[in-house]
C-alpha positions in Angstrom: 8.1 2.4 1.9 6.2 2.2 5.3 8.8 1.0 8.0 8.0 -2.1 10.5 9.9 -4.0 12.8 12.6 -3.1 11.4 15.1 0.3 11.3 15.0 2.8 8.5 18.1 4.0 7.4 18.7 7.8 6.5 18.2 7.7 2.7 14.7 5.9 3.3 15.4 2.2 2.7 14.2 -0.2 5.1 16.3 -2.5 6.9 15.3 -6.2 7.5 13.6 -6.9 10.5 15.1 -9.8 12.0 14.0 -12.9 14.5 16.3 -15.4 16.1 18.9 -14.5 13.4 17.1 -14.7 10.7 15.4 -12.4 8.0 11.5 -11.7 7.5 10.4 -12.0 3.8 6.7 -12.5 4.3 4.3 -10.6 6.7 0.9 -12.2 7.3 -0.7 -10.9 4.8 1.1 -11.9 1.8 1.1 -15.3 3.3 -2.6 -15.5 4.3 -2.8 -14.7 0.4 -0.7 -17.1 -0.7 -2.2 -20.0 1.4 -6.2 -18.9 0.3 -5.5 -18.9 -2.9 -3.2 -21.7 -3.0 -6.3 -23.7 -1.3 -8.9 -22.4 -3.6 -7.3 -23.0 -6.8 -6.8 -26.5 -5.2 -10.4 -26.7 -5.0 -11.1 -25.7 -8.5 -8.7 -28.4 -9.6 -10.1 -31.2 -7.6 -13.6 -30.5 -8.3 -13.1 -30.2 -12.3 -11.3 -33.7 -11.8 -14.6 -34.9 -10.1 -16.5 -33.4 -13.1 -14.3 -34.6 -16.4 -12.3 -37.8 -15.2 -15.3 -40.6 -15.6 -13.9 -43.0 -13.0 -13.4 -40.0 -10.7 -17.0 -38.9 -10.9 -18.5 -42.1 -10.8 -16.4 -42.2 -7.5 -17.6 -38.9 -6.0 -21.1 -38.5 -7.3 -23.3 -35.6 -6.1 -22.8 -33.9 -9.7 -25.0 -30.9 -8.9 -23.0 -30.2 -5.6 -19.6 -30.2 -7.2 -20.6 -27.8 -9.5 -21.3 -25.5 -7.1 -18.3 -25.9 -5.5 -16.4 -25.7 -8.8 -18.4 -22.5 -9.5 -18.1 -20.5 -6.5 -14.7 -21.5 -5.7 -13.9 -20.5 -9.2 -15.7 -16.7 -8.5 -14.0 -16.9 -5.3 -10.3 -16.7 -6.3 -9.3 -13.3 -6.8 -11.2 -12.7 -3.3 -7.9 -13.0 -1.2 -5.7 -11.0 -3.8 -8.2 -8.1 -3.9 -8.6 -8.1 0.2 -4.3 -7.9 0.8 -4.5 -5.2 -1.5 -5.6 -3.5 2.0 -1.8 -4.4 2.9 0.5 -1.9 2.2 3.4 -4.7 2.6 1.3 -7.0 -0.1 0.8 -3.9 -2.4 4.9 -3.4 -2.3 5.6 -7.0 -3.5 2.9 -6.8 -6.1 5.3 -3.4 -7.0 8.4 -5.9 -7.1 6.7 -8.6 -9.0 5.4 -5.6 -11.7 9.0 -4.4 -12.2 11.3 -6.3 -14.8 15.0 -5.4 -14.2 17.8 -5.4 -16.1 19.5 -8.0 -13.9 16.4 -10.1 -14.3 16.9 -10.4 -18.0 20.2 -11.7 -16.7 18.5 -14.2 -14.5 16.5 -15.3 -17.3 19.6 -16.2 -20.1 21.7 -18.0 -16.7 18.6 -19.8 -16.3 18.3 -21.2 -20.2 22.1 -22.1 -20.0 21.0 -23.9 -17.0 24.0 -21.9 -14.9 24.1 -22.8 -11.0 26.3 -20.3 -9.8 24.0 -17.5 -7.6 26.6 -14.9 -9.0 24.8 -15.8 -12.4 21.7 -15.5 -11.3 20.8 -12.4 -9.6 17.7 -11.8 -8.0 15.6 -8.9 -6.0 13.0 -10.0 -3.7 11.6 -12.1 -6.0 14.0 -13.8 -9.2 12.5 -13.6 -13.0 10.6 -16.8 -13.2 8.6 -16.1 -10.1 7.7 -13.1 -11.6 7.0 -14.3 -14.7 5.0 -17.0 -13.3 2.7 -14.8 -11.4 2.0 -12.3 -14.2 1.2 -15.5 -15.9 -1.2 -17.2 -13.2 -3.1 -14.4 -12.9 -4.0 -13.8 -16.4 -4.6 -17.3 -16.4 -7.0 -17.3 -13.8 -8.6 -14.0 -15.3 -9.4 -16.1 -18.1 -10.6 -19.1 -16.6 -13.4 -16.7 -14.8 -14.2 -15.3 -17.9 -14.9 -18.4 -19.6 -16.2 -20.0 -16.8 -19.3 -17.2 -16.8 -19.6 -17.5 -20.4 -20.3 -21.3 -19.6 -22.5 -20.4 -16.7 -24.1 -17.3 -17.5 -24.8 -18.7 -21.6 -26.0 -15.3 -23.7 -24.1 -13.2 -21.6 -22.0 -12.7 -24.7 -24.1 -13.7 -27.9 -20.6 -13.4 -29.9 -18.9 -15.7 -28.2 -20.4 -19.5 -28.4 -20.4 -21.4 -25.3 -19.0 -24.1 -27.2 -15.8 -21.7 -27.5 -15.8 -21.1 -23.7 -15.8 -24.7 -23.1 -12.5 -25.5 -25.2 -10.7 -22.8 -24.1 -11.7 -23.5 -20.1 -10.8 -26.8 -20.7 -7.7 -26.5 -22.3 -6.3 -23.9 -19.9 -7.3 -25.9 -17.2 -4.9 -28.3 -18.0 -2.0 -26.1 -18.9 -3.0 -24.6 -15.8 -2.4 -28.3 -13.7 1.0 -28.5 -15.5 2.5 -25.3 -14.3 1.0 -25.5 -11.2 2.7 -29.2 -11.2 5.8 -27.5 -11.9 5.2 -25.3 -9.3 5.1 -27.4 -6.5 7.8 -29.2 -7.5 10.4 -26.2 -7.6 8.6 -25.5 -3.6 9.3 -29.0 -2.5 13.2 -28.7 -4.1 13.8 -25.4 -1.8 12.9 -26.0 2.1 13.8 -22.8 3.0 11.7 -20.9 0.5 8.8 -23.1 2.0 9.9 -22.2 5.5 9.7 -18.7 4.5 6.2 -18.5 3.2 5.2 -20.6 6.3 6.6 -18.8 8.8 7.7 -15.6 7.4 11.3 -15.8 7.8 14.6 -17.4 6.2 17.9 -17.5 6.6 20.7 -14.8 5.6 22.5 -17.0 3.9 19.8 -18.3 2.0 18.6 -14.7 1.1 22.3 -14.0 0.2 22.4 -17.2 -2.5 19.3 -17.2 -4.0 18.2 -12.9 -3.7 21.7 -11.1 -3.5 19.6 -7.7 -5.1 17.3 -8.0 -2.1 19.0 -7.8 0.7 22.9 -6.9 0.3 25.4 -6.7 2.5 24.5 -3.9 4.1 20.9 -5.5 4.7 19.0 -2.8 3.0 15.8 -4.1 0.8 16.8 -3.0 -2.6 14.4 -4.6 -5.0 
């Protein structure tokens, strides 16, 4: 792993660089990732509101306009994922989030038995639900493009009706609201996890509680 701010220890791992006592989990360019997206999916959301809740488009108007928004914020969305990938710290999480560990599995089953202790619920980096949840999104959103052409671009796949696009765009859409929902509510329940993706950096303590696989004792990243 490339070193910044911080030391590299002899076998290779890299410490944590630090600021004002505390621990840097985000570098700009996962956060200028997170916040882009975060904001265009917003979009997307707000502007299919305008088109399918009746009082909220009789409200709005300009029909033609917010589907144009809808559409190219919608083509727009994997634009900030596919410009961090020029980050070589963005392209290591996206390594962390793509590997499942045995102590994630353990995560998981504390997590259904609704266990508080941190000791049962180990974590790297990032813990098992926030990995599952963006493996999730993005397929999500890889299917809500896909549909969204088919509804746009109509022929573009004679085997596949438009009328079939429409249901399953819909329909995602709004599973996609409610996990988003749920989401933001787990962000607004943690202040330091919001701290951290604002300004980069949390607290050892918190890192300690909530990702004792990421940075142990010792302060080495591990996962």
């Amino acid at each position: 792993m490339r070193s910044t701010a911080g030391s590299t220890a002899r076998t290779g791992t890299m410490t944590a660089p630090e600021r004002d006592g505390r621990i840097r989990r985000f570098g700009r360019s996962q956060r200028l990732v997170h916040r882009s997206t975060g904001w265009l999916m917003l979009l997307c959301l707000v502007t299919a509101a305008c088109l399918y809740l009746g009082p909220v488009a009789q409200l709005v108007g300009r029909r033609h306009l917010v589907v144009t928004v809808h559409e190219w914020s919608g083509i727009l969305l994997p634009a900030p994922f596919l410009l961090g990938l020029l980050s070589a710290e963005f392209r290591a999480d996206l390594r962390r989030l793509n590997r499942f560990a045995e102590y994630d599995r353990q995560w998981l089953r504390a997590a259904r038995r609704r266990l508080p202790s941190p000791q049962d619920r180990p974590a790297g980096k990032f813990n098992a639900g926030q990995k599952l949840y963006a493996g999730w999104i993005a397929g999500a959103v890889l299917v809500m493009m896909s549909t969204g052409l088919l509804m746009w671009f109509v022929g573009l796949l004679p085997f596949i009706s438009r009328t079939s696009a429409i249901f399953v765009h819909d329909v995602l859409a709004w599973v996609i609201t409610v996990v988003l929902i749920g989401h933001i509510r787990k962000a607004y329940a943690d202040p330091e996890a919001r701290l951290g993706m604002r300004t980069g950096y949390v607290s050892r303590s918190w890192a300690d509680r909530n990702h004792s696989r990421w940075l142990p004792k010792s302060g080495r990243h591990v996962g």
